[in-house]
C-alpha positions as a LaTeX table, in Angstrom:
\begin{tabular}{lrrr}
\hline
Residue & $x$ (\AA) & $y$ (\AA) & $z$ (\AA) \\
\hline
Unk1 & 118.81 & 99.01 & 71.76 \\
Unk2 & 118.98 & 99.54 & 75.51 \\
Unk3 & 121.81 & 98.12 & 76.94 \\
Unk4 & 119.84 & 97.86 & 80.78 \\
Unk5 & 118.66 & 95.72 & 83.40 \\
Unk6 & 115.09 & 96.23 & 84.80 \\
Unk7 & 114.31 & 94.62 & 88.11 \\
Unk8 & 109.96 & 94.35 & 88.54 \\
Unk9 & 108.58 & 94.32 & 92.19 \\
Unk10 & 105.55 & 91.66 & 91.76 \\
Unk11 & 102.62 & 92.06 & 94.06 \\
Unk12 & 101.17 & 95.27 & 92.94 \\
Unk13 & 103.58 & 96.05 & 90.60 \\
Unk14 & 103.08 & 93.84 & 87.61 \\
Unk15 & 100.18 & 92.02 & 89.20 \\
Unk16 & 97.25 & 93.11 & 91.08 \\
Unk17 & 97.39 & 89.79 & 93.26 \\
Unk18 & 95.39 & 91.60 & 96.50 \\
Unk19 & 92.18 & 89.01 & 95.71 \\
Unk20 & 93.63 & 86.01 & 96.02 \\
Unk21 & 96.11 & 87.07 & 98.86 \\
Unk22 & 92.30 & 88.32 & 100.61 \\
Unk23 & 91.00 & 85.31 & 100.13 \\
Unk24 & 94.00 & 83.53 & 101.87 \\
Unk25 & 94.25 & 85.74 & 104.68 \\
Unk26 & 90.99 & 85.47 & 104.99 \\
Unk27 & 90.66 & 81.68 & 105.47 \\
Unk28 & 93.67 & 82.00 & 107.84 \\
Unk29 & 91.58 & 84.00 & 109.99 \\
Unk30 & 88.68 & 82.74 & 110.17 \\
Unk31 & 90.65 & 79.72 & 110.80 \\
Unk32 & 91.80 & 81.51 & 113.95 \\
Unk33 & 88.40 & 82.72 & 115.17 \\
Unk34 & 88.76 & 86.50 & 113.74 \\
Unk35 & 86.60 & 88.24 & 111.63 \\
Unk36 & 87.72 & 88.36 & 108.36 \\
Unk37 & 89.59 & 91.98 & 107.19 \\
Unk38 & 88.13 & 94.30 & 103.53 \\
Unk39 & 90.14 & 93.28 & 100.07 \\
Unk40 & 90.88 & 97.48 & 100.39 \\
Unk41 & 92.69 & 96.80 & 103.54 \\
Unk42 & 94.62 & 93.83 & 101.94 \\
Unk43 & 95.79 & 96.21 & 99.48 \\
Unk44 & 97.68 & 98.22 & 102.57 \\
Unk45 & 99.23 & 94.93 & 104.47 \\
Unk46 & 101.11 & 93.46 & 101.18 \\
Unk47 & 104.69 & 94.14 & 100.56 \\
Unk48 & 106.59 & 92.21 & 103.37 \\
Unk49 & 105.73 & 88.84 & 102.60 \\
Unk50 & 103.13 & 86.36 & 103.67 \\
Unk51 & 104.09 & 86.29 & 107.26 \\
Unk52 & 103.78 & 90.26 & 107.72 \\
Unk53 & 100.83 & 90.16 & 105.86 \\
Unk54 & 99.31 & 87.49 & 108.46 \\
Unk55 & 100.64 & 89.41 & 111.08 \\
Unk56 & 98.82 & 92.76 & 109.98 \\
Unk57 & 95.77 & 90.73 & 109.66 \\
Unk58 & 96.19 & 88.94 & 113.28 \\
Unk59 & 96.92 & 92.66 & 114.49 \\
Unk60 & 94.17 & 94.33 & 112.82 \\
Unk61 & 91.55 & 92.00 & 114.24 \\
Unk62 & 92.46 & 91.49 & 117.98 \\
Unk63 & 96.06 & 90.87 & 118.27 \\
Unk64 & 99.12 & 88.25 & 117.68 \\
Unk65 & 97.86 & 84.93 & 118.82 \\
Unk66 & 100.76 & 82.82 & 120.68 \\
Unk67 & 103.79 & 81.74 & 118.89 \\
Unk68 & 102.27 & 78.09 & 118.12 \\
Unk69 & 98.86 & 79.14 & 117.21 \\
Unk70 & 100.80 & 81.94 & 114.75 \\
Unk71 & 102.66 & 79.28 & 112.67 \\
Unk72 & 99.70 & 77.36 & 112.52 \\
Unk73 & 97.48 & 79.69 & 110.64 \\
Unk74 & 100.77 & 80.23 & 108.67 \\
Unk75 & 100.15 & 77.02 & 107.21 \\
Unk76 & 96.70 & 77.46 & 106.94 \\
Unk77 & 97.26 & 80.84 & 105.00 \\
Unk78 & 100.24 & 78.70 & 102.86 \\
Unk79 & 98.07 & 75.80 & 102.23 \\
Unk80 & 95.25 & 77.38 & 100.92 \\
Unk81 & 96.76 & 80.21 & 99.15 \\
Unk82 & 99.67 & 77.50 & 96.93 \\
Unk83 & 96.08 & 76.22 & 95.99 \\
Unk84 & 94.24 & 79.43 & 94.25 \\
Unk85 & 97.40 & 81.81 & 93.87 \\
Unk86 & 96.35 & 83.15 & 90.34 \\
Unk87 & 92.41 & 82.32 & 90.78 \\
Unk88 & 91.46 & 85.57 & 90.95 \\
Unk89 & 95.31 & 87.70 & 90.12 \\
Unk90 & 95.21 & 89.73 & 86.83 \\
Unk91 & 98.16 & 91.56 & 84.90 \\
Unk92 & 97.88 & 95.33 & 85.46 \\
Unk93 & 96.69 & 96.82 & 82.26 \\
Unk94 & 99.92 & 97.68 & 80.04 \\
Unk95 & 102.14 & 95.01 & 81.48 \\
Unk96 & 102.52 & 92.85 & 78.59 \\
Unk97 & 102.92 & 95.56 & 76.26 \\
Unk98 & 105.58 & 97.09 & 78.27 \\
Unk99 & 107.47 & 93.92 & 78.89 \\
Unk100 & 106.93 & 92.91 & 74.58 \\
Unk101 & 108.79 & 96.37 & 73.89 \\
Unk102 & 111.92 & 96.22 & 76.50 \\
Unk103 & 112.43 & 92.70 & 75.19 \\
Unk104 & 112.73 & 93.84 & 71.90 \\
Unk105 & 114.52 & 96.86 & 72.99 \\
Unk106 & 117.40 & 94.36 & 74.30 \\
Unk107 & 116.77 & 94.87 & 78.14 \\
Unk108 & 117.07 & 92.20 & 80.76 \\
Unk109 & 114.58 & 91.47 & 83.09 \\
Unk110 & 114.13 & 90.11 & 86.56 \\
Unk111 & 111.74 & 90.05 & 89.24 \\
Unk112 & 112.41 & 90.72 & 92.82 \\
Unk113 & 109.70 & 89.92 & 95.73 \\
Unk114 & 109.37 & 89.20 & 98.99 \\
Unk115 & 106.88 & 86.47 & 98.38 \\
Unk116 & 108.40 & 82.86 & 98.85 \\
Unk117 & 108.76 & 81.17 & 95.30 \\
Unk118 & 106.82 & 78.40 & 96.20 \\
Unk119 & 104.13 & 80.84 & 95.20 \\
Unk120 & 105.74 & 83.56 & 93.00 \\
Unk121 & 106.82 & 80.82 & 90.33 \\
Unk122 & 103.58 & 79.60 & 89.78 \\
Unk123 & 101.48 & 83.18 & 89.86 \\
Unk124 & 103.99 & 83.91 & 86.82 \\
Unk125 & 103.45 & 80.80 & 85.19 \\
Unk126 & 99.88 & 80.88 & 85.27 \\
Unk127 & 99.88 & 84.55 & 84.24 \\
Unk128 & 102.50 & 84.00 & 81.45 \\
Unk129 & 104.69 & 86.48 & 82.42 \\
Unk130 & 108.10 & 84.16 & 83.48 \\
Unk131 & 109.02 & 83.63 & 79.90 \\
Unk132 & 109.89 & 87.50 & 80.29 \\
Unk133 & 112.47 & 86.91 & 83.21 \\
Unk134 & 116.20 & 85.87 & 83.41 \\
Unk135 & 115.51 & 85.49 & 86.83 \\
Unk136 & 112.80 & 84.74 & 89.56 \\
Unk137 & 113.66 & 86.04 & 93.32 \\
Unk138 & 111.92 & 85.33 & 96.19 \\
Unk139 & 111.67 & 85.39 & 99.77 \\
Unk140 & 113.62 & 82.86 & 100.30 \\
Unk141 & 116.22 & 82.90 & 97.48 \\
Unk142 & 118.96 & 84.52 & 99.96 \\
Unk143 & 119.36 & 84.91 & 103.84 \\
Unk144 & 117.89 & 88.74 & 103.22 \\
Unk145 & 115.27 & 90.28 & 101.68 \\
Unk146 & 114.04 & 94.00 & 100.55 \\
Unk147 & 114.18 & 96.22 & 101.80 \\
Unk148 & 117.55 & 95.20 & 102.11 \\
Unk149 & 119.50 & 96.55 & 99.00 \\
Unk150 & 121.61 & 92.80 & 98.45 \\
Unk151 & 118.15 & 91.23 & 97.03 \\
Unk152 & 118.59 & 93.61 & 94.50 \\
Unk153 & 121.72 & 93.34 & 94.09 \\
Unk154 & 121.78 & 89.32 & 93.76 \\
Unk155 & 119.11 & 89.65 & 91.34 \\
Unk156 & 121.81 & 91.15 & 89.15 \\
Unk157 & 123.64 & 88.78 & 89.48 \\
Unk158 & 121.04 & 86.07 & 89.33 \\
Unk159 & 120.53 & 87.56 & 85.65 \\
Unk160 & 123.97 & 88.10 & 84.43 \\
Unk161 & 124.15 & 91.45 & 84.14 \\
Unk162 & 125.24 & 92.79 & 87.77 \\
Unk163 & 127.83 & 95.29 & 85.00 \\
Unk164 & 124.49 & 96.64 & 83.51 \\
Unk165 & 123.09 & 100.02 & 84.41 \\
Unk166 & 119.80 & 98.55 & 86.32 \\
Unk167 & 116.62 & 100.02 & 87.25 \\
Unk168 & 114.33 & 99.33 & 89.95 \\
Unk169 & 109.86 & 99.27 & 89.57 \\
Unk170 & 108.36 & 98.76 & 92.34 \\
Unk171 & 105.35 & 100.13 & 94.57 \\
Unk172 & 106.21 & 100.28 & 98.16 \\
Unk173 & 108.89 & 101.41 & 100.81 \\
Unk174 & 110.58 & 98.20 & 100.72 \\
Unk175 & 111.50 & 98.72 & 97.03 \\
Unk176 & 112.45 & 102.09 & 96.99 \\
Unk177 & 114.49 & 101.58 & 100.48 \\
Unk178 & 116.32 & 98.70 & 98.52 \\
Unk179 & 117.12 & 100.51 & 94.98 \\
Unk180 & 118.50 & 103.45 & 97.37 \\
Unk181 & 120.23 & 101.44 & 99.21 \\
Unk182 & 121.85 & 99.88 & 96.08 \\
Unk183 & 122.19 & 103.49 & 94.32 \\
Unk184 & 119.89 & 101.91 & 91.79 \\
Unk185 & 117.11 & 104.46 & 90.11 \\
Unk186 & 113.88 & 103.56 & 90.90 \\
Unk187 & 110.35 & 103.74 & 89.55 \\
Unk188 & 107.34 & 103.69 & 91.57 \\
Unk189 & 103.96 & 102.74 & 89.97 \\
Unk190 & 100.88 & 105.23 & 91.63 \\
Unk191 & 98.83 & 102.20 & 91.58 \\
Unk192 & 100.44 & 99.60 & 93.87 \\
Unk193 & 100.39 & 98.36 & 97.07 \\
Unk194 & 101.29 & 100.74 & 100.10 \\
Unk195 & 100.34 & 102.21 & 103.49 \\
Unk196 & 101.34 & 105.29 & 102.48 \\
Unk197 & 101.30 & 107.19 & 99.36 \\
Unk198 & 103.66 & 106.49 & 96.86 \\
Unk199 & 104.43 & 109.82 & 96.50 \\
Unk200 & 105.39 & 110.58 & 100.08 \\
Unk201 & 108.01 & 107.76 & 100.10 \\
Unk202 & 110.70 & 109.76 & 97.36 \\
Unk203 & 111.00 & 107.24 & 94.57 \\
Unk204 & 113.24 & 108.90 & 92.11 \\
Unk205 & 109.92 & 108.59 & 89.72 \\
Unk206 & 106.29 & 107.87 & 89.24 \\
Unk207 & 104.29 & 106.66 & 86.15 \\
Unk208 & 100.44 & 106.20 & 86.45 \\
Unk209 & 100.30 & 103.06 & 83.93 \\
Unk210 & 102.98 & 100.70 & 82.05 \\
Unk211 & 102.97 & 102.24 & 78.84 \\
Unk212 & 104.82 & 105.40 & 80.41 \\
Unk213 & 107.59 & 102.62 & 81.50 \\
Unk214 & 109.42 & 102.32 & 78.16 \\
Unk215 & 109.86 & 106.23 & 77.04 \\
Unk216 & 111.06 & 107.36 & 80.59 \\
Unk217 & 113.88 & 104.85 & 80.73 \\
Unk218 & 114.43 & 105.80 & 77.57 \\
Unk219 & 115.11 & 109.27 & 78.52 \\
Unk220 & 116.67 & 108.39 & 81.37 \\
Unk221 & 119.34 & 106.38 & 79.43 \\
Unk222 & 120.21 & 109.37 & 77.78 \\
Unk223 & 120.34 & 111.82 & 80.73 \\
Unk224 & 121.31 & 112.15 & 84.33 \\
Unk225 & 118.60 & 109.71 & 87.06 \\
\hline
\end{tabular}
């Protein structure tokens, strides 16, 4: 049994949400008068939140609009994505698999995101992943978010286990800033979400698909991070 805590980035980590965060962003911009942006590009704007991702959108097709006009296609964006978050969201392939074994392995499990739990609870939900979880946090769960290293942190402690050795999966700088900055080890997926490549941002380790996720914490449990 593995006496552990694993905290899960979501976006791009356990779920490839990028269509149905397109199709928002999309609306939200075309709302706006812009040309809409490529699902591919998507896939390099997610990680911050909703409102960075708007903002990288806004950017990438003429520029920020003025404050007002900004939180209007916020709400735009918000209203129409709370409507089709999981329409078109899949599990990466392994996920379930990986998540079946640490539960029966005795692990804990959380998940940590910068998207606002008005929309992270339900994409779990509807996925059938949040049975898995001792604890959903969001956005908006604390005053901070990752990259800061106390989202982390109070997701320990949001799971009652902030005594358990923890490790971190994510896919993008904000994840691996936070896990360093909570001396947490952390595990980058090659498949995610990120401007640059995962390997260039010094996660502690890599795995290609879920089903390595199991055997290297295993190993890791038994030796040095």
């Amino acid at each position: 049994m593995l006496d552990i805590a694993v905290i899960f980035d979501l976006d791009g980590t356990l779920v490839d949400s990028a269509p149905d965060l397109h199709a928002a962003l999309n609306h939200a911009l075309q709302r706006g008068g812009r040309e809409t942006v490529s699902l591919e590009a998507v896939r390099h704007m997610v990680g911050r939140g909703a409102r960075v991702l708007l903002e990288r959108g806004l950017v990438a097709t003429g520029g920020m609009p003025e404050p007002e006009k900004f939180e209007e296609l916020v709400e735009y964006f918000f209203t129409y994505y709370g409507a089709h978050v999981s329409d078109e969201s899949r599990v990466f392939d392994g996920v379930r698999e990986a998540l079946d074994a640490l539960r029966h392995e005795g692990a804990v499990m959380g998940v940590c995101t910068n998207k606002p739990l008005q929309f992270a609870i339900p994409l779990l939900e509807d996925l059938n992943l949040a049975s898995y979880l001792d604890a959903i946090i969001g956005a908006d769960s604390f005053p901070f978010r990752k990259p800061d290293p106390r989202h982390l942190t109070g997701t320990l402690e949001a799971m009652g286990v902030a005594s358990r050795r923890a490790f971190m999966v994510g896919d993008s700088i904000s994840d691996i800033d936070a896990a360093k900055g909570a001396e947490m080890p952390v595990i980058a997926v090659s498949f995610g979400y990120t401007e640059t490549p995962v390997q260039q941002l010094g996660p502690d380790h890599i795995i290609d698909h879920f089903n390595e996720l199991l055997p290297l914490i295993r190993q890791l449990t038994v030796s040095p991070a």
